[in-house]
Backbone as a ProteinNet text record, in pm:
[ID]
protein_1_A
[PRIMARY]
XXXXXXXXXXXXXXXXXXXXXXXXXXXXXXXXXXXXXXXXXXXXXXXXXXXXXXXXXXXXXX
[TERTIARY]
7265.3	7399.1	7416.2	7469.5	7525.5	7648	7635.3	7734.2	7803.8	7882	7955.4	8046.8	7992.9	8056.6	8152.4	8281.2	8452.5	8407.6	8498	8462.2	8614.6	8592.4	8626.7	8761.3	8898.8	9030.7	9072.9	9167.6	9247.4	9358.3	9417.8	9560.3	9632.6	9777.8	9854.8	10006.7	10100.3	10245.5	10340.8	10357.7	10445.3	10581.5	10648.9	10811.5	10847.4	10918.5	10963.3	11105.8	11158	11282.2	11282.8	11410.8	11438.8	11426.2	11461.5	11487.5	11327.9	11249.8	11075	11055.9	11108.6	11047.9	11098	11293.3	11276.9	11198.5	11150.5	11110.9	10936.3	10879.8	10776.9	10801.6	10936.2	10904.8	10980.9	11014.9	11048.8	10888.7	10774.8	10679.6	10593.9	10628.4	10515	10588.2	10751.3	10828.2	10772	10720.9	10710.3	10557	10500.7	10327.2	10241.2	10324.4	10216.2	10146.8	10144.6	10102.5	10106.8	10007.2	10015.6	10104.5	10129.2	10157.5	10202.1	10262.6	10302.6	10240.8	10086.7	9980.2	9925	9882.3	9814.1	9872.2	10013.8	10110.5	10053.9	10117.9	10063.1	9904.1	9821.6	9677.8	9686.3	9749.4	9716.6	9784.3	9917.8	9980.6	9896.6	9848.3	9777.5	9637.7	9574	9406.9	9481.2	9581.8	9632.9	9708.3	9736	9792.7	9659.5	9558.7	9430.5	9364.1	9345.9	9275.2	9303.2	9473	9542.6	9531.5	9555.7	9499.2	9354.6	9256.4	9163.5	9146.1	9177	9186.7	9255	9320.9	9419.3	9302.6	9288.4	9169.4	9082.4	8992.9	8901	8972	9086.6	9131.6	9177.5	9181.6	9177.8	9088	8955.7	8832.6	8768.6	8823.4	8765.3	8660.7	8585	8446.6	8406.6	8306.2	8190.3	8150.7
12406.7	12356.4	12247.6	12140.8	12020	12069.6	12033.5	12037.7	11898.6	11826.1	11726.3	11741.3	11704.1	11726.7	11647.5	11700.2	11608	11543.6	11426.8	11373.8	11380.3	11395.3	11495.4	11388.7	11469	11417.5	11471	11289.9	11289.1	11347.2	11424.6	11489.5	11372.4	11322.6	11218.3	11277.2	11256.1	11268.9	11097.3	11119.2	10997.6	11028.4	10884	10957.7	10794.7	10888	10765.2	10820.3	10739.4	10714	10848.4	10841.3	11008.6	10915.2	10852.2	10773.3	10795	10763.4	10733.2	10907.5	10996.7	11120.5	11163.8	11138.5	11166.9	11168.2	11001.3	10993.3	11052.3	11051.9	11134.8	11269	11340.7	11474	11441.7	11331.4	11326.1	11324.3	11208.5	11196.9	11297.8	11463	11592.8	11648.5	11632	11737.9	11673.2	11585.8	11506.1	11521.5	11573.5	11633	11440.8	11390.3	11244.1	11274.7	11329.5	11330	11487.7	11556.4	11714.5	11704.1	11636	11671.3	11546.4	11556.2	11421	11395	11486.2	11405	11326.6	11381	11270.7	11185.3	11156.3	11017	10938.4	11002.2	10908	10837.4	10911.9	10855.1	10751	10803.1	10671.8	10564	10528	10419.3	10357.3	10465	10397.4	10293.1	10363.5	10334.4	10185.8	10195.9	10120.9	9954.3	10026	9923	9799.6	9903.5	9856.8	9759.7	9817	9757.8	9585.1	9587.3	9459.3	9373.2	9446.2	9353.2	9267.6	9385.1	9337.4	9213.8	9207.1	9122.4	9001.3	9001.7	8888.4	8803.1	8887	8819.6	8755	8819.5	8740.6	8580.1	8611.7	8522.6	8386.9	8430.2	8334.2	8284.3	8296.1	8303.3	8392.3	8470.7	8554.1	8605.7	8627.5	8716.3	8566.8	8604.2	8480.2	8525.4
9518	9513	9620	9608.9	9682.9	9751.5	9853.4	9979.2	10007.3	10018.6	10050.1	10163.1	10285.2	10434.2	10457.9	10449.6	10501.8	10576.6	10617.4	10717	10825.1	10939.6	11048.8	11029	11060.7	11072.6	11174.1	11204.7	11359.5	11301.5	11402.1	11398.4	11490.8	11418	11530.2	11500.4	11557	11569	11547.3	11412.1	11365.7	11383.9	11381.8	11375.6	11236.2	11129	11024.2	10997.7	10940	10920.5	10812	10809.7	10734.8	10601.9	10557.3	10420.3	10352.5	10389.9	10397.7	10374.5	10435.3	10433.9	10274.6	10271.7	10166.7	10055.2	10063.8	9911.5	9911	10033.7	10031.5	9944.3	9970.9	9932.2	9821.2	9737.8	9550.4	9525.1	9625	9520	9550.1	9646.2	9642.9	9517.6	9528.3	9394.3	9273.6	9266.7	9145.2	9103.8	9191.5	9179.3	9214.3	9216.3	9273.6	9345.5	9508.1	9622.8	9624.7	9688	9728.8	9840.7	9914.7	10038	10139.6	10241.3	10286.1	10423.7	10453.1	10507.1	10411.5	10286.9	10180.5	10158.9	10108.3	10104.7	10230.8	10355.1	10429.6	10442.2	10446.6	10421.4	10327.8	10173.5	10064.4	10134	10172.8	10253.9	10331.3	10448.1	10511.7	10490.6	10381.3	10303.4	10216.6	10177.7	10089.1	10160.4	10248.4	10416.3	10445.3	10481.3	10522.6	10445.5	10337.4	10190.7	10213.4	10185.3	10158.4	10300.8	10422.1	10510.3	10534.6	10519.7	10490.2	10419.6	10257.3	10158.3	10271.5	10308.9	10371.4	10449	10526.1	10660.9	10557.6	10450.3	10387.6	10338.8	10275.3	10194	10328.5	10463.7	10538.4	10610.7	10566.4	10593.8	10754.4	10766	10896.5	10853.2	10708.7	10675.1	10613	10631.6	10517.5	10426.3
[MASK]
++++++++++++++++++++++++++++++++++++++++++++++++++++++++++++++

């Protein structure tokens, strides 16, 4: 059997606007997101992604 090892997660203390939390917990009631560490992760992975893209598109990678 194959084993696939997590890869190790930081615990941090955010503070967001109550508005932002709400709709976190329409999109766990709504089964989108399990949970509103995972919301946050996709935001964040999703944050990253597009910055990334940016820097290329202004030539910082070759």
């Amino acid at each position: 059997m194959t084993t696939t090892k997590k890869k190790p997660m930081q615990n941090i203390t955010i503070n967001i606007p109550k508005i932002y939390d709400d709709n976190i917990q329409k999109l766990i009631k709504n089964k989108i997101v399990p949970n509103r560490s995972a919301a946050i992760r996709i935001a964040i992975r999703e944050f990253l992604h597009i910055e990334y893209e940016n820097l290329k598109l202004l030539g910082y990678f070759n």
